[in-house]
Each structure stands twice: as structure tokens, then as C-alpha cells.
C-alpha positions as CSV (number, residue, x, y, z in Angstrom):
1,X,25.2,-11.1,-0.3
2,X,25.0,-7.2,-0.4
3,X,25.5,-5.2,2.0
4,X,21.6,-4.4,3.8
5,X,21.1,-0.5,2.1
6,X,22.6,-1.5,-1.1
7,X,20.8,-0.5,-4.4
8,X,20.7,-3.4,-6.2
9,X,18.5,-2.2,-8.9
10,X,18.0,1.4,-11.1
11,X,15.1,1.5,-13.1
12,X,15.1,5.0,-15.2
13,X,12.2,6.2,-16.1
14,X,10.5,9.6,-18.0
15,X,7.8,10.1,-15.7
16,X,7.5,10.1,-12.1
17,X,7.4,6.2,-10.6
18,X,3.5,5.6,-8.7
19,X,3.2,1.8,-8.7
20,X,5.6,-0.8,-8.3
21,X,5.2,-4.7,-7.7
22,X,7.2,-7.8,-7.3
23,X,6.5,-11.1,-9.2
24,X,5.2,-13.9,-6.6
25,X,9.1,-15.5,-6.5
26,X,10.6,-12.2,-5.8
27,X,12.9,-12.2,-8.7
28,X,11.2,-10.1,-11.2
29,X,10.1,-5.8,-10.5
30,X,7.6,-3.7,-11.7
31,X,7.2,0.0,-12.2
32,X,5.0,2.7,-14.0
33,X,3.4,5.9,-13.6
34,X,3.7,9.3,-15.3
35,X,5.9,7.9,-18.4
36,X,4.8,6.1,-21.1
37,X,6.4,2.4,-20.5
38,X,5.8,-0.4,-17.5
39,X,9.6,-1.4,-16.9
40,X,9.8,-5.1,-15.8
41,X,13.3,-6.3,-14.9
42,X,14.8,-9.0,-13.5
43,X,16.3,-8.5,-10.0
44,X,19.8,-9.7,-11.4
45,X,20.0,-11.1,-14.6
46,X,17.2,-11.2,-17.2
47,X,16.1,-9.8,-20.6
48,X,14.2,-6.4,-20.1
49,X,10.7,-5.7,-20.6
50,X,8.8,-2.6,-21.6
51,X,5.4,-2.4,-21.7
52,X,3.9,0.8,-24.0
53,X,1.4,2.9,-21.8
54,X,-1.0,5.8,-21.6
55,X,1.3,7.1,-18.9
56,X,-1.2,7.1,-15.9
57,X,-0.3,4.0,-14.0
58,X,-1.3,4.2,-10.6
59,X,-1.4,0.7,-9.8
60,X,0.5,-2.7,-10.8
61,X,-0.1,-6.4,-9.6
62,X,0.8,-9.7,-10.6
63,X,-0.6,-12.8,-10.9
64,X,-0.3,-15.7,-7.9
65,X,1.3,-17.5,-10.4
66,X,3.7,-14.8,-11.4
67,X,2.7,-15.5,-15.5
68,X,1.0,-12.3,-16.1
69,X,0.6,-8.6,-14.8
70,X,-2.1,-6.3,-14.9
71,X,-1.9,-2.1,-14.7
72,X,-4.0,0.6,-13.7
73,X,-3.7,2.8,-16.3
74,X,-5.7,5.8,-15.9
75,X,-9.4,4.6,-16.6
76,X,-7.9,1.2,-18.1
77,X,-7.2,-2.2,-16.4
78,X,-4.4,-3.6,-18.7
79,X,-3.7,-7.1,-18.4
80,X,0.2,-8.1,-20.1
81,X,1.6,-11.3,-20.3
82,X,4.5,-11.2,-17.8
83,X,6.8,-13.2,-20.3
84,X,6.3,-11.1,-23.4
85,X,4.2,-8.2,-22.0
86,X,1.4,-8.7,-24.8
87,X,-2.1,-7.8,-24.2
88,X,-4.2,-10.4,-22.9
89,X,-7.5,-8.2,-22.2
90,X,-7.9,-4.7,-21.5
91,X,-10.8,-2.3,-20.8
92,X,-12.4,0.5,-18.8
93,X,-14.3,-0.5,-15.5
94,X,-16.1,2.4,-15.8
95,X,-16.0,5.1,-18.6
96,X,-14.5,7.8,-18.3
97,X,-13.3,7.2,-14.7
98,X,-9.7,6.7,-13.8
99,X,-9.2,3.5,-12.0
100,X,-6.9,4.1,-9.0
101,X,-5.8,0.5,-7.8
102,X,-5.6,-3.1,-9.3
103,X,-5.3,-6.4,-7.1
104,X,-5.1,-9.8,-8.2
105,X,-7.5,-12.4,-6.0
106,X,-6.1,-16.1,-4.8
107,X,-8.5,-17.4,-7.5
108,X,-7.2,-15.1,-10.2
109,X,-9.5,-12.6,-10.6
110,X,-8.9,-8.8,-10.6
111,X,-10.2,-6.3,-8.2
112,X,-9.7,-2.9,-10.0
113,X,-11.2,0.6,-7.5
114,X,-12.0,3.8,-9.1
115,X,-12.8,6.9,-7.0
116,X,-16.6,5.7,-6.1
117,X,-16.5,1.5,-7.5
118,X,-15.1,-1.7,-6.6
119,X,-15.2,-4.2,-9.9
120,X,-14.4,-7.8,-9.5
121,X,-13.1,-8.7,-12.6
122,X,-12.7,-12.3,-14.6
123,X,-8.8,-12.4,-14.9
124,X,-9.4,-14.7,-17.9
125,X,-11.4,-12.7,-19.8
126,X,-11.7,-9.4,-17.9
127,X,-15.2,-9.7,-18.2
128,X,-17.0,-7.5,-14.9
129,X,-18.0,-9.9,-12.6
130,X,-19.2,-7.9,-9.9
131,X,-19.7,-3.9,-9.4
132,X,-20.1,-2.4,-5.9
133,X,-21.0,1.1,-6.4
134,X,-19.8,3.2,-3.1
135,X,-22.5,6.1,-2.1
136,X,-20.4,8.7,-0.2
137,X,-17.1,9.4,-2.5
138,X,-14.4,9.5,-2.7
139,X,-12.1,6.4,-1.8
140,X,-8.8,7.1,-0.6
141,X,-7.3,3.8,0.5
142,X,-7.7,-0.1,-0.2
143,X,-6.8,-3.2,1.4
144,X,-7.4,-7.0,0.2
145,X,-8.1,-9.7,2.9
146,X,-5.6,-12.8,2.2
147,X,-8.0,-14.6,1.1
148,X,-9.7,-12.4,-1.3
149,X,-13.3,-12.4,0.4
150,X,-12.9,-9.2,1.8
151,X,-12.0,-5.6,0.7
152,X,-11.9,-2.5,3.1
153,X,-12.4,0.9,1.9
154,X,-10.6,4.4,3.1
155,X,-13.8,7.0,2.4
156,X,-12.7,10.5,2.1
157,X,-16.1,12.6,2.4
158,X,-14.3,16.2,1.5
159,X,-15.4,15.7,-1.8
160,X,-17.8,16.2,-4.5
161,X,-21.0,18.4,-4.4
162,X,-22.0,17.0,-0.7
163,X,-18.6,18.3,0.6
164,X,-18.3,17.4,4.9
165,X,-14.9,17.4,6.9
166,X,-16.3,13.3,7.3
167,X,-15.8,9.7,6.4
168,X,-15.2,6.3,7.4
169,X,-13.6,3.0,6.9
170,X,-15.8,0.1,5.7
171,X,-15.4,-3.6,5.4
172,X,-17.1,-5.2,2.3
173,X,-17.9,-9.0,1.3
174,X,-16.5,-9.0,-1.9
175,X,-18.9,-11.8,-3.3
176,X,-21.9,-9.9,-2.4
177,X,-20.8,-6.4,-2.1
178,X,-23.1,-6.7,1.4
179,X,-21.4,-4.2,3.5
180,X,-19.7,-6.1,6.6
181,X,-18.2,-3.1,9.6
182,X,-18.1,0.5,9.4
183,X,-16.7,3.0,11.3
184,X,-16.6,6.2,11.3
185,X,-13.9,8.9,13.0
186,X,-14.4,12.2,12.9
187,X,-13.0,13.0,9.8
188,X,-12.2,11.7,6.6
189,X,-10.1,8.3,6.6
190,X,-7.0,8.4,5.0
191,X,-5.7,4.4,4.9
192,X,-6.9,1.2,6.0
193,X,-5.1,-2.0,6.4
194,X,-6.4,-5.8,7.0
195,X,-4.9,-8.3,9.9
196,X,-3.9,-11.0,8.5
197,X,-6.7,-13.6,8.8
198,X,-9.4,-10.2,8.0
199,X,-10.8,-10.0,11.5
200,X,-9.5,-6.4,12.4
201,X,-9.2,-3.5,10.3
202,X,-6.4,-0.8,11.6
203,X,-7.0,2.9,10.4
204,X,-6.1,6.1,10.6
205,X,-8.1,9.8,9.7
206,X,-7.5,13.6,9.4
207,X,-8.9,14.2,13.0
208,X,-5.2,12.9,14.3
209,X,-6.4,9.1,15.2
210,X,-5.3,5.7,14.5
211,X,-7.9,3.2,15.4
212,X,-8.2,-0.7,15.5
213,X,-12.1,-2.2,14.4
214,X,-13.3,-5.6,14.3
215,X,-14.2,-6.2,10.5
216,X,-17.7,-7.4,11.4
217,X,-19.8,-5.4,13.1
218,X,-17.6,-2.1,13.0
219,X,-17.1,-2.3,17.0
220,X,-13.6,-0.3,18.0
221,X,-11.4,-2.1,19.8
222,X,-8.6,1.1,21.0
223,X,-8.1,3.1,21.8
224,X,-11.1,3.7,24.5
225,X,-13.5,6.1,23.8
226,X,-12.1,8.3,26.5
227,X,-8.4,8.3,25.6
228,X,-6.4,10.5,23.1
229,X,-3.2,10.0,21.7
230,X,-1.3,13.0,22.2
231,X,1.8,12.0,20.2
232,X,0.2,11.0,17.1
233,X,0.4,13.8,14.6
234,X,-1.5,13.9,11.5
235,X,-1.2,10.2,10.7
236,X,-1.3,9.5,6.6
237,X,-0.5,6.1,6.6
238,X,-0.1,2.6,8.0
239,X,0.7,-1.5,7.6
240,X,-0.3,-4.5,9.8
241,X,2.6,-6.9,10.0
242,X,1.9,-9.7,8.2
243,X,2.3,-12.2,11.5
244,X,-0.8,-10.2,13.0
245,X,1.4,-8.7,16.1
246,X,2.2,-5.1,15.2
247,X,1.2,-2.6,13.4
248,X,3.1,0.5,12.0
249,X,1.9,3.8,11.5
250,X,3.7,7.2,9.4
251,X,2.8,10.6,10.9
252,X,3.1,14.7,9.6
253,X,5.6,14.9,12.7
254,X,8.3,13.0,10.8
255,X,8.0,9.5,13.0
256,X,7.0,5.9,11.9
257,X,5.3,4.3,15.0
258,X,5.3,0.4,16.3
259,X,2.2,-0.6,17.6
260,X,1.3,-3.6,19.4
261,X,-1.6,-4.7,17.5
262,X,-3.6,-5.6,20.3
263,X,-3.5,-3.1,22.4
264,X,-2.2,0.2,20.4
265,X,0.4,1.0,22.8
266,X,4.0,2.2,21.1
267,X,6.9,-0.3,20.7
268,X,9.5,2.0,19.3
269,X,9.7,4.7,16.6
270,X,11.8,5.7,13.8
271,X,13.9,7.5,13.4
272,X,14.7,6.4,17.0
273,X,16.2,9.2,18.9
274,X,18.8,9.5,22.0
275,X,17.4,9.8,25.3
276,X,16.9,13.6,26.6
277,X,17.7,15.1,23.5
278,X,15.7,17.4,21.6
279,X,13.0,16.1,18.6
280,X,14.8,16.7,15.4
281,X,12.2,18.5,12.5
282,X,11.7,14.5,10.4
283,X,10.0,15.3,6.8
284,X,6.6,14.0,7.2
285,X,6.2,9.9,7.0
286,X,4.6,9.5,3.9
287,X,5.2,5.5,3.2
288,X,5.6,2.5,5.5
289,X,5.5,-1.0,4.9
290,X,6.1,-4.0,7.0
291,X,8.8,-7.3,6.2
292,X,7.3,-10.4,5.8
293,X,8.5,-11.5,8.6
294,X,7.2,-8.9,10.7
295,X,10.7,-8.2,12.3
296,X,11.8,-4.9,10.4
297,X,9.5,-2.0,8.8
298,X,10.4,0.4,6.2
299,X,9.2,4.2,6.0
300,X,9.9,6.9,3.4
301,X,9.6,10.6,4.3
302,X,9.5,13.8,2.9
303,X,13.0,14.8,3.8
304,X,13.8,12.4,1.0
305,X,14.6,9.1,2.8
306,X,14.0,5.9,3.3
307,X,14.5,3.8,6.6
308,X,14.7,0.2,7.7
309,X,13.9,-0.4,11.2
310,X,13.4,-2.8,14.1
311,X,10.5,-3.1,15.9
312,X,11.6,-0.8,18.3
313,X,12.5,1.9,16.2
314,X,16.6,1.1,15.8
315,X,17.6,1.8,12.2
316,X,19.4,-0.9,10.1
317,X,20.0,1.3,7.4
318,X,18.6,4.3,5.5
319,X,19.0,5.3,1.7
320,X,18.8,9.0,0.3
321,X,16.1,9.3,-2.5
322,X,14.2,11.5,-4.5
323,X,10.8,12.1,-3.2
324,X,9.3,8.5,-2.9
325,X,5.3,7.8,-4.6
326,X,5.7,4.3,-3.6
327,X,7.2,1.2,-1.2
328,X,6.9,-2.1,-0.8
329,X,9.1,-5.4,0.3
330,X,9.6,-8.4,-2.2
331,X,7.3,-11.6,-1.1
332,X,10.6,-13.1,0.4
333,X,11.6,-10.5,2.3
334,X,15.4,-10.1,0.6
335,X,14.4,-6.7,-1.3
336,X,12.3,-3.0,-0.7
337,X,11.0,-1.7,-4.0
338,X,10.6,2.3,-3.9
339,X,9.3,4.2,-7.0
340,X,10.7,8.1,-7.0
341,X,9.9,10.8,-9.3
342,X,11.6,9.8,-11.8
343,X,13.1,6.1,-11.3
344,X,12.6,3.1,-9.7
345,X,15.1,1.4,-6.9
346,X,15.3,-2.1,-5.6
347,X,17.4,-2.0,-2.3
348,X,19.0,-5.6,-1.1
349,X,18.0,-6.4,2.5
350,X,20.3,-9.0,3.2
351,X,19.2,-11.1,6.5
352,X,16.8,-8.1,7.9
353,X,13.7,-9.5,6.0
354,X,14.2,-13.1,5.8
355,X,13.6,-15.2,9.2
């Protein structure tokens, strides 16, 4: 086994790197974005696969059963057989629009979000099974419940002709499109994330907050509505660990923050700094993800790199880049996928992710 940091995996691309995805096993990587092919390879040894593109890929999913892939690709869902990467369907969800993210459900549908829509797509077919128009554009972020009943929705309001320094994070049933929580900050909201059995939404907004909702009914759960977080600084994005204790949060101010789920009060931070000694000037966090097992967390910053840490902030490694447009660990745990501007890396975690 590699040593944790290692790149395992170089993926060179034309065109700057936006979406990246592991196969359900872990043994097979994704990437696209600004060049014209979706490079699949094999996370050791395997026969490459390129997939010809319009060279807009924002977003890239595959199947639970790992047998096919489907693409975001500017106002196209493409769905490629993961073998052979020939077309199975493909099509607009709405003309003219781009389409911004792509998810497979448990079930095997697709749910694809433009700007303004969520469409629940047949994966067989790609026939639109469902559209849920959005009133107040535009949307920033998405999250999918486990379980594929729920979608919550990042709604930046600075927008369009009805332009407000606004918006709000919203909980949707995706079989009805009935809307299930809102809330609303004081500003727009940049990212939303899902607990893992859907019953809390963490998010965070331009007026400097991070706050924790229950899913139905909107109600907030932290922080109180007389308290402030003075540390937080401009917070961009965020993850919930995927065992439902901690959540992790990237700032303008060059930190990733633990979070106890439950209460919102810090763990540990990264990069982790020595007691009494002045705050170093971090490029702002603009990526963060969480292990599967919710031991270690992963952030990528403007400063061009990427870091593996412990729950309280201790780095187990970190890996110069080129700016990094995406992040994500493997379903097992063993590698972090990063897409750069202009190639794509999977780095071997050893131990850190397994467990």
C-alpha cells in the first residue's frame, strides 16, 4: 500500500477538470469539464475510456450498479454505458438551459438541476418523469437524501431581473415536488448538505453563517437566534459526515472547520496551527469533503492545496495542486478524487479512510 498523499492516478486533460466520480466499487474514475472527452480509467490496471463531449461537463454520476454513467453536459443529460461508453439516451431537460448537476437515485433514476428546475428522469429511457420548476432563481447548491426521496436546494436570489442580496435553503419531496422546510438567512445560500437519514439540512450563506435546520418544517436548530459566530468567515462550502456526527465547513479565511453536528460547536480546524502563534494568510477553503468513515476530511484551497485531516484539525498529509474545481473520496474510503484546471488526480489514502 502507498504511502497516504501518494498520487496514484494522472488524468490529462485539454480543458479545465469540473466533475469527477467514482464507480460504486471504487475501482473505476471519472472526469470532464472544459475539454472535449469524459476520461474513465481504472484506478490501477484497466483499458481506457474516452467519451467524446460538447466540452461543458459540469456534473458526472454513476449508476448504483456501477454499469453505466451519465454527464451533465451543458444543457444535455448524457447517459454512456460505463463498459464501452456508448450512448444509451441523451437529451435536454430543458432547452436551451444548461444543466448544472446530475445524480443517480437508489432506484435508478436520474435527477439532473438546471439553474431554476429539478427533473426526475427515467434512467432507462430518460424519459422526464417529474419537473419541479423553482420560483426565485437561481440554484447554487444540491444535495440528495440517501434514499433518494429528498432533494435540498442552495437558492441564490442575486440574480435575474428581481435581483435582492436574499435566499434560502429548501427541502423538497422529490415524488411530489411538495416543498418540505425552508429557511431563509439573510443572504443568499451558497451550499446545502443532507444528514444522513435526511432529517437535518446543514447550510451556509453570504451573510457569514452556517446553520443546522430540521428538513421538515424549516425550524433552526443552532446556532440560537441570539448568538453569532465570530470566527466564521465568509463560509462557501460544507459536508456532513456520512455517520451523522460532524459536519465540516470551508471559509474565505483559509480554515476548514469540524463541527459537532449537534450542537455546532468547533472540534478542530485545518490547517491546525501551534498554540500562541500568529494566523498564517490560508488561500480561501474552496472544497471539503468528508471520509466515509467519518474519521478524516479533505479540503482544497486557493493557495493551491489539498489537505487530509483528523477530526481535530491534525493534518495527515497535504498535496500541491493546480487550482482544484472539484473533490470527492472513493465509496470505500481508500482514494480522494480532485479535478484541477487542467487534469485530474486520484490520491491513495492508505488506512486514513478505511475503518
Amino acid at each position: 500500500m502507498s504511502q497516504p498523499g501518494t498520487v496514484a492516478l494522472t488524468v490529462e486533460h485539454d480543458g479545465s477538470v469540473q466533475a469527477i466520480a467514482f464507480t460504486p466499487d471504487s475501482t473505476r474514475f471519472a472526469s470532464g469539464g472544459g475539454g472535449t472527452l469524459v476520461r474513465v480509467r481504472t484506478v490501477g490496471v484497466g483499458a481506457p475510456l474516452d467519451v467524446p463531449g460538447q466540452g461543458f461537463v459540469t456534473g458526472i454520476d454513476f449508476s448504483p450498479d456501477g454499469t453505466a454513467f451519465a454527464v451533465a453536459d451543458l444543457e444535455q443529460v448524457l447517459l454512456r454505458s460505463g463498459s464501452t461508453g456508448q450512448p444509451v439516451w441523451q437529451g435536454p431537460v430543458d432547452p436551451g438551459t444548461s444543466v448544472n448537476t446530475v445524480r443517480f437515485v437508489r432506484d435508478g433514476s436520474v435527477v439532473a438541476a438546471t439553474d431554476t428546475l429539478v427533473a426526475v428522469l427515467e434512467g432507462a429511457t430518460g424519459a422526464t418523469r417529474r419537473r419541479i420548476p423553482v420560483d426565485t432563481p437561481q440554484i447554487a447548491g444540491v444535495d440528495l437524501s440517501r434514499d433518494g426521496t429528498r432533494i435540498a436546494l442552495a437558492i441564490d436570489e442575486r440574480h435575474g431581473g428581481d435581483h435582492r442580496f436574499a435566499g434560502s435553503a429548501r427541502v423538497l419531496a422529490l415524488a411530489t415536488g411538495a416543498e418540505l422546510g425552508r429557511l431563509t438567512p439573510d443572504n443568499a445560500v451558497f451550499a446545502v448538505a443532507f444528514s444522513p437519514d435526511a432529517s437535518l439540512v446543514l447550510c451556509c450563506s453570504a451573510d457569514d453563517t452556517v446553520r443546522m435546520f430540521e428538513a421538515e418544517g424549516g425550524s433552526q436548530l443552532w446556532p440560537a437566534a441570539d448568538e453569532t459566530d465570530e470566527d466564521t468567515t465568509a463560509p462557501n462550502c460544507l459536508a456532513f459526515d456520512p455517520k451523522g456526527r460532524w459536519t465540516v465547513v470551508g471559509g474565505a479565511d483559509g480554515f476548514a472547520r469540524v463541527l459537532e453536528a449537534e450542537t455546532g460547536v468547533e472540534r478542530g480546524r485545518a490547517p491546525k496551527l501551534d498554540p500562541g502563534a500568529p494566523d498564517s494568510q490560508f488561500g480561501a477553503v474552496t472544497h471539503v469533503a468528508f471520509a466515509p468513515n467519518g474519521k478524516v476530511a479533505a479540503s482544497a484551497s486557493i493557495d493551491n492545496v489539498v489537505r487530509v485531516f483528523n477530526l481535530d484539525g491534525k493534518e495527515h498529509y497535504t498535496v500541491g495542486t493546480d487550482e482544484v474545481l472539484a473533490l470527492g473520496f472513493s465509496p470505500d474510503g481508500r482514494w480522494l478524487g480532485v479535478g484541477c484546471t487542467d487534469r485530474a488526480l486520484v490520491i491513495d489514502n492508505g488506512e486514513l479512510g478505511h475503518g
